[in-house]
C-alpha positions as CSV (number, residue, x, y, z in Angstrom):
1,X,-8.1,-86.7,17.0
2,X,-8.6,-84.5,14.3
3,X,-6.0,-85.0,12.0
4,X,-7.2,-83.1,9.3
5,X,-6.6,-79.6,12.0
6,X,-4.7,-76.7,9.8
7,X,-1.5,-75.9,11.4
8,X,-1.5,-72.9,13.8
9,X,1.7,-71.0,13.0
10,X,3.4,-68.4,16.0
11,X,5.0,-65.6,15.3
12,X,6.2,-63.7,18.0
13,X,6.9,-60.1,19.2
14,X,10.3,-57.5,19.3
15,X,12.7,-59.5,21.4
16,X,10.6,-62.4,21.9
17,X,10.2,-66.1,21.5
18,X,8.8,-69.2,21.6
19,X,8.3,-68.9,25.4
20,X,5.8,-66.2,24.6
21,X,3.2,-67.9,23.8
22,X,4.3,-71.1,26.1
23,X,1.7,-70.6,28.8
24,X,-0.9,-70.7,26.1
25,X,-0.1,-73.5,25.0
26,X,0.0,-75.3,27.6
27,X,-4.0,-73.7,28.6
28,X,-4.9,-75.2,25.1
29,X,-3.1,-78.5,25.0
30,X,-5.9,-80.5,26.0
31,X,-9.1,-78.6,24.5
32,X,-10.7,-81.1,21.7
33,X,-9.7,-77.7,18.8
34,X,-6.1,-78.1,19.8
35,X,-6.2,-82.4,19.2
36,X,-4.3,-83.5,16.1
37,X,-3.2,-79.5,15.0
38,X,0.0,-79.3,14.4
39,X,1.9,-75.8,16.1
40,X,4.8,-74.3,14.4
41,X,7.1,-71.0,15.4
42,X,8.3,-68.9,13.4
43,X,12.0,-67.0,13.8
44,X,11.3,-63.1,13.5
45,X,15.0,-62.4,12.1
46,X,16.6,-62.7,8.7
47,X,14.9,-60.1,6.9
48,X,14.6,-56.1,7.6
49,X,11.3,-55.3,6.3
50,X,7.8,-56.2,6.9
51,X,7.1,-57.3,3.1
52,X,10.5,-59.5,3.1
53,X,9.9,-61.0,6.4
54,X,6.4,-61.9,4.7
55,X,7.4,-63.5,2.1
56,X,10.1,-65.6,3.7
57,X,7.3,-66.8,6.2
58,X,5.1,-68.0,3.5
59,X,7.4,-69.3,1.4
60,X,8.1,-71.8,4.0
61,X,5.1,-72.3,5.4
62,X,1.8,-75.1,4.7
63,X,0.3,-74.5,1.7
64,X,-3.1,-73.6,4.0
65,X,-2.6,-72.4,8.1
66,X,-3.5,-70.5,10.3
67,X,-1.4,-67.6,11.2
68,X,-1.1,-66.1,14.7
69,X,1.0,-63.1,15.7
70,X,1.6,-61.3,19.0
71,X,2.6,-57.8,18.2
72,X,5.3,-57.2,15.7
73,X,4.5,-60.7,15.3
74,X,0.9,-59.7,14.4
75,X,2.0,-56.8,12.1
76,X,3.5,-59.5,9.9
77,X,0.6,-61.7,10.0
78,X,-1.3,-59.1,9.2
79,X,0.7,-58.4,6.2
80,X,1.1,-62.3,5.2
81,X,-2.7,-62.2,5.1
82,X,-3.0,-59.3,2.5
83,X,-0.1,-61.3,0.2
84,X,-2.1,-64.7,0.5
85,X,-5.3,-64.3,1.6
86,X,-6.5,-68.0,0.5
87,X,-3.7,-69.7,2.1
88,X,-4.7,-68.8,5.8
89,X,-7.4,-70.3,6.9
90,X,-8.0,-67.8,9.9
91,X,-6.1,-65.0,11.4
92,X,-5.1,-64.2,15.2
93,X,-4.2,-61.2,15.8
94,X,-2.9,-60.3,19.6
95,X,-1.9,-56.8,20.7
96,X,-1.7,-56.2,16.7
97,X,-2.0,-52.6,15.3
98,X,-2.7,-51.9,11.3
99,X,-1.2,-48.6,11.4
100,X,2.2,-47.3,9.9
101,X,4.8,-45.6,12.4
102,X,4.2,-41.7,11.8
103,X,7.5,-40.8,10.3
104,X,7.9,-38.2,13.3
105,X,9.1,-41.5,15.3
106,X,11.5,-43.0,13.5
107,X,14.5,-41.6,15.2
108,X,12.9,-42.1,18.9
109,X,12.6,-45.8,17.6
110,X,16.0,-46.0,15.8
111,X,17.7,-44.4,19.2
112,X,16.5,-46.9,21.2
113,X,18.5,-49.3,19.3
114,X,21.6,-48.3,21.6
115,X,20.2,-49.3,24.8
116,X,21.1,-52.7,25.6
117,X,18.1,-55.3,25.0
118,X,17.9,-56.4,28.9
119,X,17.6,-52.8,29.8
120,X,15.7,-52.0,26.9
121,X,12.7,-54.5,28.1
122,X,13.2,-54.8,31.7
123,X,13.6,-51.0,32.7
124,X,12.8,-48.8,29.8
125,X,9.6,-50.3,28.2
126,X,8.3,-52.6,31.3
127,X,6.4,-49.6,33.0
128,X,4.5,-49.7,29.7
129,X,4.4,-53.3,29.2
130,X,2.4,-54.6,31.8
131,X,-0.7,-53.4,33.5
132,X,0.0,-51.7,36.5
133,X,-0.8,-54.1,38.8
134,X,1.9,-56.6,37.5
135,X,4.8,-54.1,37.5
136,X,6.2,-55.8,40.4
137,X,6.1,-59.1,39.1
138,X,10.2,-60.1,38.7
139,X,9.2,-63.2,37.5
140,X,7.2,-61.8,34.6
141,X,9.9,-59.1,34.2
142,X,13.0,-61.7,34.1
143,X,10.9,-64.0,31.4
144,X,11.0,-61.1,28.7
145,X,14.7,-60.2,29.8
146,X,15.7,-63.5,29.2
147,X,13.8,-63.3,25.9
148,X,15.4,-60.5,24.7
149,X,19.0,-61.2,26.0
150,X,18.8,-64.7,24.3
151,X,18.2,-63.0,20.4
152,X,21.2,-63.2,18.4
153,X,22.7,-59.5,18.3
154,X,21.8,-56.7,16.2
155,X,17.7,-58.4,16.2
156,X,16.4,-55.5,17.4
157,X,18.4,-53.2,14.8
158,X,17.2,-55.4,12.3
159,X,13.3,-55.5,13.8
160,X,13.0,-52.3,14.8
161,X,13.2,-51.7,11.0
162,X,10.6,-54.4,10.1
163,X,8.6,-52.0,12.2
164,X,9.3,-49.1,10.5
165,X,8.7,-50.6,7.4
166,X,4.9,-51.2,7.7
167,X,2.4,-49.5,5.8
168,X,-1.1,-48.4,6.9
169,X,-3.2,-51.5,6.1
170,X,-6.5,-50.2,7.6
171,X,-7.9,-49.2,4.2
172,X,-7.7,-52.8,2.8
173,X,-8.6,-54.4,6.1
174,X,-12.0,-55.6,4.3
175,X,-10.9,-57.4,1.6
176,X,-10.0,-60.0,4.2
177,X,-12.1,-62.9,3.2
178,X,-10.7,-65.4,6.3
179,X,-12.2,-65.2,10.2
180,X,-10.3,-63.5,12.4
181,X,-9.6,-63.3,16.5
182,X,-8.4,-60.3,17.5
183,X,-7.4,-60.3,21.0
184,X,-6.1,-57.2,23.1
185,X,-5.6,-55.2,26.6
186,X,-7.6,-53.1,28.1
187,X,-4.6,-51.6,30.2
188,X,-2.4,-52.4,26.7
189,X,0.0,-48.7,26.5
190,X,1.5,-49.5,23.4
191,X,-1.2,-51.3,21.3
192,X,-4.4,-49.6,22.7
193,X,-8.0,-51.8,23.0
194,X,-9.0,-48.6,20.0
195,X,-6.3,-49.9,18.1
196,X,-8.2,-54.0,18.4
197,X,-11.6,-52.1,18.1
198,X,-10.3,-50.4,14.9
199,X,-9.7,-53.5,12.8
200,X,-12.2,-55.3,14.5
201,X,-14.7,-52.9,12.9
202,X,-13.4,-52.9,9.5
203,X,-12.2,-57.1,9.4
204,X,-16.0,-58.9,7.9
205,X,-15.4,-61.9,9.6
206,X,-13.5,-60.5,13.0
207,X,-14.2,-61.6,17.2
208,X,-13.0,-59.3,18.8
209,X,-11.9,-60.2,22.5
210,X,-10.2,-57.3,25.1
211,X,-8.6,-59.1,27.9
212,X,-9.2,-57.2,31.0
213,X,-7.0,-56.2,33.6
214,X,-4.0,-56.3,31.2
215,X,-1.3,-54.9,29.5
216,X,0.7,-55.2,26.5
217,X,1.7,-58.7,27.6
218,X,-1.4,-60.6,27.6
219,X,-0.6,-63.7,26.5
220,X,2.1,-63.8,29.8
221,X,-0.1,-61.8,32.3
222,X,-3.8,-64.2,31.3
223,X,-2.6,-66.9,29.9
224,X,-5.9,-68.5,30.6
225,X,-8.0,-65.5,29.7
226,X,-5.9,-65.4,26.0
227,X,-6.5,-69.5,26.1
228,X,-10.6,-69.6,26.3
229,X,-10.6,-66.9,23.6
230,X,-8.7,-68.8,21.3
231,X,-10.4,-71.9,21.7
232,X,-14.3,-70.8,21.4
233,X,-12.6,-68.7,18.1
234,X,-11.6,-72.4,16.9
235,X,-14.8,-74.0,18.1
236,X,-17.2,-71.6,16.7
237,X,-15.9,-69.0,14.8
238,X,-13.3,-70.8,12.2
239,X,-14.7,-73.3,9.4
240,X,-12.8,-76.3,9.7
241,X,-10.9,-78.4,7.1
242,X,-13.3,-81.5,7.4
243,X,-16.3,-79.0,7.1
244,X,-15.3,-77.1,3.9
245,X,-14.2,-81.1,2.4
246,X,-18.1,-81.8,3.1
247,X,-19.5,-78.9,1.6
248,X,-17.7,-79.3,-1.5
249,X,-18.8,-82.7,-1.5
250,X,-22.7,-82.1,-1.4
């Protein structure tokens, strides 16, 4: 086992949690880059801004890690990486998107508040969620319901802002010095492949990976698709611990 792994930390999307990235985890467990890292999750509450939520992250986080968002989840990553770019070792971004929210949709996105979080994921945005060829899947559909119904009330007030709050990062997207895995959707509505191809381009040390065949949801529609990309990212792409220790050793 390699006990010398940096810790992968999860954060996860708007009215999600730890189940998001369950099937993932278990399609890793067993890979030889998985043995001896340790996996942490991260709460998405507590703070309404991008910046803030940032801060609180790394403040309690490893003093090196890697950090791995899915969606807002990624936004925040994202943003974690730009405070402390030599604490994070690599960077996984998943359905991430480095631009701000055009001020022209800030009331659509503050109106939606109202609707109930249930309806809000499992009637409102689950036509754009998915790709269409999972939009009758109830079981999929009842996993983010139950997500988003278990969040403590007023989290989506209080993310919906963190979204908001984001600034357009593509412009410093490389000075990122760490490796990064950006994974996406083809059939992703709300954070299209572009959006992945966009960083991807302008991230030094980026893999980029488009999932086909799905939506918004990847990590709960290919689990296993999400899993070998993440796993040939640790294999060949990140520098590991031991590695850099021997290096600086020579």
């Amino acid at each position: 086992m390699n006990q010398d792994a940096w810790p992968l930390l999860l954060l996860p999307g708007t009215l999600c949690d730890a189940r998001v990235f369950g099937p993932l985890l278990d399609a890793v467990r067993d890979h030889p880059a998985m043995h001896g890292r340790p996996v942490m999750h991260c709460p998405m509450t507590g703070h309404d801004s991008v910046g803030a939520l940032a801060d609180a992250i790394l403040a309690s986080a490893p003093d090196r890690f890697i950090a791995a968002g899915f969606s807002l989840g990624a936004i925040v990553a994202l943003d974690m990486a730009m405070r402390a770019p030599l604490r994070i070792a690599g960077l996984v971004l998943i359905a991430g998107n480095a631009r701000a929210v055009p001020k022209a949709d800030w009331a659509m996105r503050r109106a939606a508040i109202d609707t109930p979080p249930g309806e809000l994921v499992g009637t409102v945005l689950w036509p754009r969620s998915v790709a269409p060829d999972r939009l009758h899947d109830e079981t999929l559909r009842k996993m983010l319901v139950a997500m988003a119904t278990a969040c403590p009330p007023g989290t989506f007030a209080v993310q919906t802002e963190v979204a908001l709050s984001r600034t357009d990062q593509r412009a410093r997207l490389d000075t990122l010095p760490m490796p990064a895995l950006i994974l996406g959707g083809a059939c992703d509505a709300i954070a299209a492949p572009e959006l992945q191809r966009e960083m991807a381009r302008t991230m030094p040390l980026a893999t980029l990976h488009i999932v086909e065949n799905t939506g918004h949801f990847l990590l709960l529609e290919q689990p296993d698709a999400c899993a070998a990309a993440l796993t040939d990212w640790l294999t060949n792409s990140l520098i590991s611990p031991i590695s850099i220790a021997t290096t600086e050793a020579s």
